[in-house]
Structure formats: structure tokens, C-alpha cells
ZAVOFI-850507 format. One record per residue (C-alpha): x, y, z; residue in one letter. Coordinates in Angstrom, 3 decimals. Each point is the difference from the previous one (the first is absolute). Layout:
# residues N
     east    north       up r
        X        Y        Z A
...
END
This chain:
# residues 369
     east    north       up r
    0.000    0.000    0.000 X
    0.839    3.779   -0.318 X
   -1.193    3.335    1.529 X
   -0.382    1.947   -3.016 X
   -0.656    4.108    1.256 X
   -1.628    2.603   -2.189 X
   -1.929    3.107    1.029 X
   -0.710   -0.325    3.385 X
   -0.808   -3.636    0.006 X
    2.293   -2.946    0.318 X
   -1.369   -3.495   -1.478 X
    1.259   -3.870    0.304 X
    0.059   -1.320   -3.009 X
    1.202   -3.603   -0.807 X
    2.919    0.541   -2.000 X
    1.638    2.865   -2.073 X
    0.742   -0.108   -3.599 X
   -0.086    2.447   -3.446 X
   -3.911    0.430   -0.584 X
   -1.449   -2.701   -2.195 X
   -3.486   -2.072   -0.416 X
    1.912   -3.028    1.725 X
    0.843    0.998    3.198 X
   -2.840   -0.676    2.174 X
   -0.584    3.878    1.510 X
    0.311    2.424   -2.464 X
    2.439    3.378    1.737 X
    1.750    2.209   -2.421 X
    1.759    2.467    1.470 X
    0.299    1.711   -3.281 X
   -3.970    1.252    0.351 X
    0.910    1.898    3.323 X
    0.227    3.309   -1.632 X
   -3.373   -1.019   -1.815 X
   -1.795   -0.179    3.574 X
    2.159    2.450    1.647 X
   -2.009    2.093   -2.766 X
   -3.424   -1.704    0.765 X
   -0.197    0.694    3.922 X
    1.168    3.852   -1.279 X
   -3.117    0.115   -1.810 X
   -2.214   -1.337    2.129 X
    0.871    2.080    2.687 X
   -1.074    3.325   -1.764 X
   -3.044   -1.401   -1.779 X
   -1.178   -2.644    2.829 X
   -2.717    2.036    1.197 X
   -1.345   -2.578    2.326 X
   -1.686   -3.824    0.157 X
    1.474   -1.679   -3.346 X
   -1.022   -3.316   -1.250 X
    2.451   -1.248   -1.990 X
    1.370   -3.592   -1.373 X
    3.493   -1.294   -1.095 X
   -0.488   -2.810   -1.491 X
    3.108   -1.072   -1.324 X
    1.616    0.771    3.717 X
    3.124   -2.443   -0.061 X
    1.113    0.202    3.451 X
   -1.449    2.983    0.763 X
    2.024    2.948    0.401 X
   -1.908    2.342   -2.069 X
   -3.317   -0.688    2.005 X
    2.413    0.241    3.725 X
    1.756    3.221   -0.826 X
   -3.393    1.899   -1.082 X
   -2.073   -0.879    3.601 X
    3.973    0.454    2.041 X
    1.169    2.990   -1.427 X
   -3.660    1.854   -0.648 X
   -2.442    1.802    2.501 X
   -2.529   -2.898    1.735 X
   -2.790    0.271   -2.240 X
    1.075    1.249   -3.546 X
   -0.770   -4.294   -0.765 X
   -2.480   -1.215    2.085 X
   -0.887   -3.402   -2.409 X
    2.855   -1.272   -1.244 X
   -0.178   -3.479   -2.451 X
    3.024   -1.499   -0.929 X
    0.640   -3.386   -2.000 X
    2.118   -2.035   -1.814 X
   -0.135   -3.763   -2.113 X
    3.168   -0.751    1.736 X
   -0.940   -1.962    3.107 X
    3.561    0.731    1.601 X
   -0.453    3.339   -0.704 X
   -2.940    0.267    1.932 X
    1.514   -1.880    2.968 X
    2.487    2.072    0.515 X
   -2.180    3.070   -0.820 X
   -2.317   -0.825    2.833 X
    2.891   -1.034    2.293 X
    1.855    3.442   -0.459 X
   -3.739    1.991    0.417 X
    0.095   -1.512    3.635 X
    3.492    0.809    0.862 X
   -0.659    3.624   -0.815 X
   -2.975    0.112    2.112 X
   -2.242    0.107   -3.660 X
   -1.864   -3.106    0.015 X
   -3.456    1.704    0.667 X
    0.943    2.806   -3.068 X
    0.319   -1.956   -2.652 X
   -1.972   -3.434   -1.411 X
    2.481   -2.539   -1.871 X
   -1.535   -2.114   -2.992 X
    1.797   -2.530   -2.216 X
   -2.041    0.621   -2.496 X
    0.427    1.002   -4.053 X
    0.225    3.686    0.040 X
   -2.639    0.443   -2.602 X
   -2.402   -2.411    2.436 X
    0.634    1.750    3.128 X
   -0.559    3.825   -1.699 X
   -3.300   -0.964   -2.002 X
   -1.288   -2.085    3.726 X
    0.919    3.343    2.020 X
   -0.731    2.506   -1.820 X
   -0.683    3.469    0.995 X
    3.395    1.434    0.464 X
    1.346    3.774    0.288 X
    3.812   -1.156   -0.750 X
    0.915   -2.916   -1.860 X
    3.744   -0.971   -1.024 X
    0.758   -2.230   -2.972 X
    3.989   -0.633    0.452 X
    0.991   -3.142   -1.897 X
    2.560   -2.041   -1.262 X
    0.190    1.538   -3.483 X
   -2.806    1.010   -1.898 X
   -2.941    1.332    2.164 X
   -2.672   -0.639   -2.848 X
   -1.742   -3.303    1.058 X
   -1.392    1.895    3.637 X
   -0.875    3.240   -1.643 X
   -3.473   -0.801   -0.792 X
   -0.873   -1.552    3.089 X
    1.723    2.944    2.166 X
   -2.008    2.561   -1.937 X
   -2.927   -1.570    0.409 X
    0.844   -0.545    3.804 X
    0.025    3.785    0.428 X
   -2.401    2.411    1.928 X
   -1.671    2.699   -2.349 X
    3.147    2.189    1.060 X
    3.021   -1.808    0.586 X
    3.776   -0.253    0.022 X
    1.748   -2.585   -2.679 X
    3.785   -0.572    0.575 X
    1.228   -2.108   -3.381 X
    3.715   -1.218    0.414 X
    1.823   -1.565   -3.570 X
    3.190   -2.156    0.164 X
   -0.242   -1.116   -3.781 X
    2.278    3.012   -1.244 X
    1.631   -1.894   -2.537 X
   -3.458    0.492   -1.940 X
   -1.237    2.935    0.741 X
    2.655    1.825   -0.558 X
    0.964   -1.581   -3.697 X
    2.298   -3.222    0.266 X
   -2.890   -1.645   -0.882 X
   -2.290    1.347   -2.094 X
   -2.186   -2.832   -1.026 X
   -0.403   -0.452    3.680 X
   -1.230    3.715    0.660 X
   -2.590   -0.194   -2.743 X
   -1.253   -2.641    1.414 X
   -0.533    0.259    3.483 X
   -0.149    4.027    0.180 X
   -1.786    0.827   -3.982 X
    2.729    2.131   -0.608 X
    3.943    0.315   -1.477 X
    3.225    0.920    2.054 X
    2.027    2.315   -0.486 X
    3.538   -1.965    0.435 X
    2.128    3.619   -0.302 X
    1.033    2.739    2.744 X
   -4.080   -0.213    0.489 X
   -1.001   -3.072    0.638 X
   -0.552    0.243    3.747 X
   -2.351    3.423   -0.427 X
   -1.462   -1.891   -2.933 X
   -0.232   -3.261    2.122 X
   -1.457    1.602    3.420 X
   -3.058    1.782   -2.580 X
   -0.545   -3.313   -1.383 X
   -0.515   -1.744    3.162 X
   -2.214    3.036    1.306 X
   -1.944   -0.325   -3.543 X
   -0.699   -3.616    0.642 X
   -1.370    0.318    3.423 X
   -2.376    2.873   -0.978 X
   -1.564   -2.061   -2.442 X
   -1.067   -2.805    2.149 X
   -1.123    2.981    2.742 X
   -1.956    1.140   -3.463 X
   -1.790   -3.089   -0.480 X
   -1.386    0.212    3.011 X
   -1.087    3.883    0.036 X
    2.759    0.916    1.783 X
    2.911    2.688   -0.270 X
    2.946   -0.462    1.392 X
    2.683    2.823    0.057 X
    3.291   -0.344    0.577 X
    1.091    1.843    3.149 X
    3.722   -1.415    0.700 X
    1.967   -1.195   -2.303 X
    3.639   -1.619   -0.554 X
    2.287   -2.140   -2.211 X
    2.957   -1.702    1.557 X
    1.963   -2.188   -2.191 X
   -1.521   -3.489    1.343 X
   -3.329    0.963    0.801 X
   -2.808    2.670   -0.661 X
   -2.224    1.340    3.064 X
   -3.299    2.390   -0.568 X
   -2.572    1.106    2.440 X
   -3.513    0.595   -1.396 X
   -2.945    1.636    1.404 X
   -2.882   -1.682   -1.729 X
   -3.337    1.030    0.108 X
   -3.338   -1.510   -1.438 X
   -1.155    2.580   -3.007 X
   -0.478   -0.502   -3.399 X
    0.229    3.328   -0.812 X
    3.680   -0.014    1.496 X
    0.674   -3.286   -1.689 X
   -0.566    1.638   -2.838 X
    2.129    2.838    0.741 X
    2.655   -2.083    0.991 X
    0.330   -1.627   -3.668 X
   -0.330    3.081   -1.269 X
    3.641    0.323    1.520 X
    1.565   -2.897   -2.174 X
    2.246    0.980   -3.181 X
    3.759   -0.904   -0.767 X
    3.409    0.864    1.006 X
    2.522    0.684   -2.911 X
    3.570    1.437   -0.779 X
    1.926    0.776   -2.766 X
    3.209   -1.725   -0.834 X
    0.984    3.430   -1.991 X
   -0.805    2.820    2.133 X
   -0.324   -1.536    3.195 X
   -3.207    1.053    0.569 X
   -2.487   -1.062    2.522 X
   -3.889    0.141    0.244 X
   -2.969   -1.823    0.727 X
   -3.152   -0.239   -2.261 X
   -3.423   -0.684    1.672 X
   -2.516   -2.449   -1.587 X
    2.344   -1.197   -2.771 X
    0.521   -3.462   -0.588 X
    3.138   -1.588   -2.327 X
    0.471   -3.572   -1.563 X
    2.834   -1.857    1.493 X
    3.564    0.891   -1.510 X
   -1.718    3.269   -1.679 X
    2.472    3.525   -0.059 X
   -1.999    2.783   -0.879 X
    2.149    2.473   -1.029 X
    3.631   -1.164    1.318 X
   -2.516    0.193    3.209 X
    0.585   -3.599    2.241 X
   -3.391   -0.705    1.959 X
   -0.668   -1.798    2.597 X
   -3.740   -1.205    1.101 X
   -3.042    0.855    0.638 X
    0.730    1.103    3.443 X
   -1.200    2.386    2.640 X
    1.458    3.968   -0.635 X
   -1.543    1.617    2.662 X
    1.192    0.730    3.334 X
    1.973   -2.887    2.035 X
   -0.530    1.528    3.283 X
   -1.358    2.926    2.463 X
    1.978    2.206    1.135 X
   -1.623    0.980    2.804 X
   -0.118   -3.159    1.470 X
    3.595   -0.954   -1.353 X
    1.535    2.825    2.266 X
   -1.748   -0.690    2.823 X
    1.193   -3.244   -0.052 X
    3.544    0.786   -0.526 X
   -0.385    2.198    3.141 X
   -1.379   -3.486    1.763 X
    3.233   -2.040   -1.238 X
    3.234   -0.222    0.854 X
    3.453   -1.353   -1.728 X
   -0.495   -0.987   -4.118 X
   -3.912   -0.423    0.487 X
    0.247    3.919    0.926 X
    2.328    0.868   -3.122 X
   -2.026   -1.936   -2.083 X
   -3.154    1.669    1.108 X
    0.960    3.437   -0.635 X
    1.626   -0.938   -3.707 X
   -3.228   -1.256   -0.679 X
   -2.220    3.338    1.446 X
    2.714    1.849   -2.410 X
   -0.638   -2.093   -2.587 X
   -4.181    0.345    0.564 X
    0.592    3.499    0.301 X
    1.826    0.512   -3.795 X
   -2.192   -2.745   -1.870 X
    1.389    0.325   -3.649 X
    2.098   -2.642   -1.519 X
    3.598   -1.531    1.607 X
    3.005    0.269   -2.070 X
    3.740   -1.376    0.436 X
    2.658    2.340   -0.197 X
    2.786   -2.846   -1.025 X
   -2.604   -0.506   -2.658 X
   -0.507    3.203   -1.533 X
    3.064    1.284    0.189 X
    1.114   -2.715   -2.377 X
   -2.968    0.300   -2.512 X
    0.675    3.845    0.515 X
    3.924   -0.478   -0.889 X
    0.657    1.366    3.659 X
    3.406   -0.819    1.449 X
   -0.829   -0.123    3.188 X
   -3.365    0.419    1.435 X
   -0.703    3.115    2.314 X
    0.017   -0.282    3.556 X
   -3.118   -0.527    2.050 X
   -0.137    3.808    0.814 X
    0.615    1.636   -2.634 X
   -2.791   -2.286   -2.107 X
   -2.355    1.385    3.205 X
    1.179    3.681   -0.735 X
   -0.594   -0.413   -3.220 X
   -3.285   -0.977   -0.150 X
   -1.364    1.969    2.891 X
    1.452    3.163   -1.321 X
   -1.989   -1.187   -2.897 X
   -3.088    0.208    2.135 X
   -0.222   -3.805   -0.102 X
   -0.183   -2.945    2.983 X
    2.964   -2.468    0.732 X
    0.187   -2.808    1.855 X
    2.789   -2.920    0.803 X
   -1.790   -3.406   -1.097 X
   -0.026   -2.583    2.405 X
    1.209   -2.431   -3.248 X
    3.579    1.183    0.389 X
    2.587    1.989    0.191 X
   -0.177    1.071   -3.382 X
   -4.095    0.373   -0.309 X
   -1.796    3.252    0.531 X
   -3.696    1.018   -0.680 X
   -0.862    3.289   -1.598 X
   -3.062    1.710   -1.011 X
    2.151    2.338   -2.619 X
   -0.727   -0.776   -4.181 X
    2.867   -1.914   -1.178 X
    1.386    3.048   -1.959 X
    0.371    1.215    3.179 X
    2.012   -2.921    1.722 X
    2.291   -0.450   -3.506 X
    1.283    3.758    0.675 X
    0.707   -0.594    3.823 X
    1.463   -2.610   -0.699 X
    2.405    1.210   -2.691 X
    0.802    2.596    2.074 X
   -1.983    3.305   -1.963 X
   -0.828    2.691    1.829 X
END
């Protein structure tokens, strides 16, 4: 056995290894800054009384940390599950070392059974072992009339344009496989889970939002309305850039044939182009965090604050014939002296997000005055 400590909660688990479907109590320590960001969240929008369900809990952590580490109250029903019966074991074990036993309900149980039998929740988290797609139907339908819909993706590889065929497939779009494909990828996957909310007369908006290179993590607020349903897919279009100029953009409600350049243009989707987070709510919850989940916070409420379209400097400075790219300050002089918005990306070092026309961006960042 080992005492595995994250948060403010220490587990026993059975044995430690690197995070696969064979070992018999699923712990990656690689999704810490993932909940780190979760209980941040929940601890400026947790009004009071949540019922919410995990059902794809592994040993638990997620589901622990949240009813530790927020205010008594914030989740007063919690369900949790998993089809592992290990999992569960130690699951339930753990919830009665830390005092949590009466908190939380364990099921082994198919998560798709245990959301569709329970029903009625405010929060529901789909976190997965690669592609969240065979629970989203059940965990919109699981959701009160306004709800919160946490969608975690671990099947980067596809989404974000090694495999194409894969994409199409599974998310009814294309990759992007260039400097883009993990904007391109994280709009796909909030695409696909607004049209199953659709189906159902429901909109679901992304309000947090994030790529990391082995796994994709949005927060929606979903609410029933057909009319915002509507609106919602009003929101869909393409992402392209040119391989001459450089040049960025998004175009809403058009839809391309697989391997199609329009116009030297390479596009990727259909996928959402709207918004991939609040602001408001983004901040806040930076202010709530602490360590990367707090840096990561506030890139993103800079990010929701400057909308537009993300560029790589590396990148255009070598479509632009640009020895060496601009610093990170002068690019932000640039542009704000323009009367324009910057923001560091949280995709990199060398990503930014800008609301300025790409004329604009070409002359900062040849250096024109």
C-alpha cells in the first residue's frame, strides 16, 4: 500500500504505478492541476446545496478534495461511481478515513447507468480515460434545467490532427495538425458536446476552458432552452490560416470538405468560434487559487478578456521573413498603442491572442511604426 497526498487529503491506495486502465485504482497525479482548478471554481460559483455526480470517480480524489477543501454545504448530494469494483473499495474505504462516509454514496455501476438512474443533478463531471463521448448523452440528459457540465478529453492524438480519420469520426469534424491544432482541437470537443446538449433543447456554453498537451478540460453551464440551443449553433463556423501571409481568422457557419484549401486558407472543422470562457468568473477564480492553477486562471481571464484569434510568434515571424521574433513586450506595445487587446496564451510560450486585424499584427511584428 501507499499514502498518496493531494490537496488537503491523504488516501491509501493499494499500490503506485504510471496511470493506466490496468492498475486496479485509477490516481494520476498528472490531473492535480486539473482539480486544483475545479475546487477554484467551485468555490466562487458554489452558491450553496449542490447535487452533483462523478461517475467515473477512480479512487476518488476529485470527489474528496471538493467536500475537504470547500465551505460545508457548497455539495450537499454527492454521487460518485465507478465499473471498477476495486476502485470502489478503496473509494469507500478512503471516504471513511477522512471522516466522508455520510457525504458521498459509492456505486460500481456503468457511468452512463448510474447518471440516467440518478438523475437530477446541478454538477456533473465526465473525466475519462480518453474520449469522453460515450457518457455525454447520458450526463446531459442527467442534468437539472440549469446545470454545470465539466467534459475532460485524454484522446489528443485525434483531436488535435494525428489522426484525422479518427476526429471525423468521433467529433464530425477535421484537425488542424499545425501550430493550431490544440485551439482547433479544444473548439472541436466544445462543438461536439453542444450538439448532444442541442438534441435535447439544451445550450451549453463554454465557461472555462483549456488545452494541455495530453488532455482537454471545459466547464459548461448548460441550460434547458431551445431558443439558446439555437443560439449556440449559431456560434459554429471554421478556423483557418494562411500558409502565405500567416494570417489567422475564424469564419462562422461555414462548413469545408475534408482536405479542401480555400484560397491558400488551411481549415480546420466545424467547430465552436465563440467565446471559451467568462471572464468574470475566470478572475475570480484565479483570485481563489494558488500555485499554477492560479497562473493558469488569470492567462485564461486575459485570454476571455481579448477574444480574437491566437497566433505564434515563432510562426509568423518565419512566414513573415522575420529574423527573430519580437519580444513579448514590445508585440504588447505594439498593439496596444494600436488601440488593440493582448494577451499571453496559455498554449505556450510563443502563443498570444489578439483582437487587432492581421494587417495590424504583420506590422508589429515586422517592427513598423
Amino acid at each position: 500500500m501507499v499514502v498518496v497526498r493531494e490537496g488537503s487529503v491523504s488516501m491509501v491506495l493499494p499500490q503506485e504505478g504510471a496511470p493506466t486502465r490496468k492498475l486496479p485504482v485509477f490516481y494520476n497525479p498528472a490531473m492535480k492541476l486539473a482539480r486544483d482548478v475545479l475546487v477554484a471554481f467551485f468555490s466562487v460559483v458554489g452558491a450553496s446545496s449542490f447535487r452533483a455526480c462523478f461517475p467515473l470517480a477512480g479512487c476518488g480524489v476529485r470527489v474528496f478534495r471538493l467536500l475537504r477543501e470547500l465551505p460545508e454545504g457548497v455539495f450537499c448530494d454527492v454521487v460518485a461511481g465507478d465499473i471498477n469494483p476495486v476502485a470502489v473499495h478503496w473509494a469507500e474505504k478512503n471516504a471513511e478515513r477522512l471522516g466522508l462516509a455520510k457525504a458521498v454514496q459509492f456505486f460500481r455501476e456503468d457511468a452512463r447507468v448510474l447518471l440516467l438512474r440518478e438523475r437530477h443533478f446541478d454538477v456533473v463531471d465526465v473525466d475519462p480515460f480518453g474520449s469522453p463521448n460515450p457518457f455525454l448523452d447520458a450526463a446531459v440528459q442527467s442534468l437539472k434545467s440549469k446545470a454545470y457540465l465539466a467534459v475532460t478529453a485524454t484522446d489528443t492524438a485525434s483531436l488535435a490532427g494525428a489522426y484525422r480519420g479518427t476526429c471525423r469520426r468521433k467529433y464530425w469534424s477535421r484537425p488542424l495538425s499545425n501550430f493550431l491544432r490544440h485551439e482547433a482541437g479544444l473548439r472541436i470537443l466544445v462543438r461536439k458536446v453542444q450538439l448532444v446538449a442541442a438534441q435535447h433543447g439544451k445550450a451549453a456554453v463554454p465557461v472555462l476552458s483549456y488545452a494541455k498537451e495530453h488532455y482537454y478540460r471545459v466547464m459548461f453551464f448548460v441550460e434547458k432552452s431551445r431558443k439558446g440551443a439555437e443560439d449556440v449553433l449559431r456560434e459554429h463556423g471554421v478556423l483557418w490560416c494562411s500558409s502565405q501571409s500567416g494570417e489567422v481568422g475564424f469564419v462562422k457557419g461555414a462548413c469545408f470538405e475534408e482536405g479542401v484549401q480555400t484560397r491558400g486558407r488551411i481549415v480546420g472543422g466545424p467547430l465552436w468560434v465563440g467565446a471559451l470562457g467568462d471572464p468574470v468568473v475566470l478572475e475570480r477564480a484565479a483570485g481563489a487559487a494558488r500555485g499554477d492553477a492560479a497562473s493558469l486562471l488569470s492567462c485564461l481571464a486575459a485570454e476571455a478578456r481579448v477574444g480574437g484569434v491566437v497566433y505564434s510568434s515563432h510562426v509568423l515571424a518565419g512566414v513573415l521573413g522575420v529574423e527573430k521574433a519580437p519580444g513579448w513586450r514590445a508585440i504588447a506595445g505594439g498593439l496596444e498603442k494600436r488601440g488593440f487587446l493582448f494577451a499571453r496564451s496559455h498554449l505556450g510560450g510563443e502563443f498570444f491572442r489578439t483582437n487587432a486585424p492581421f494587417a495590424v499584427v504583420r506590422d508589429v511584428l515586422q517592427g513598423r511604426s
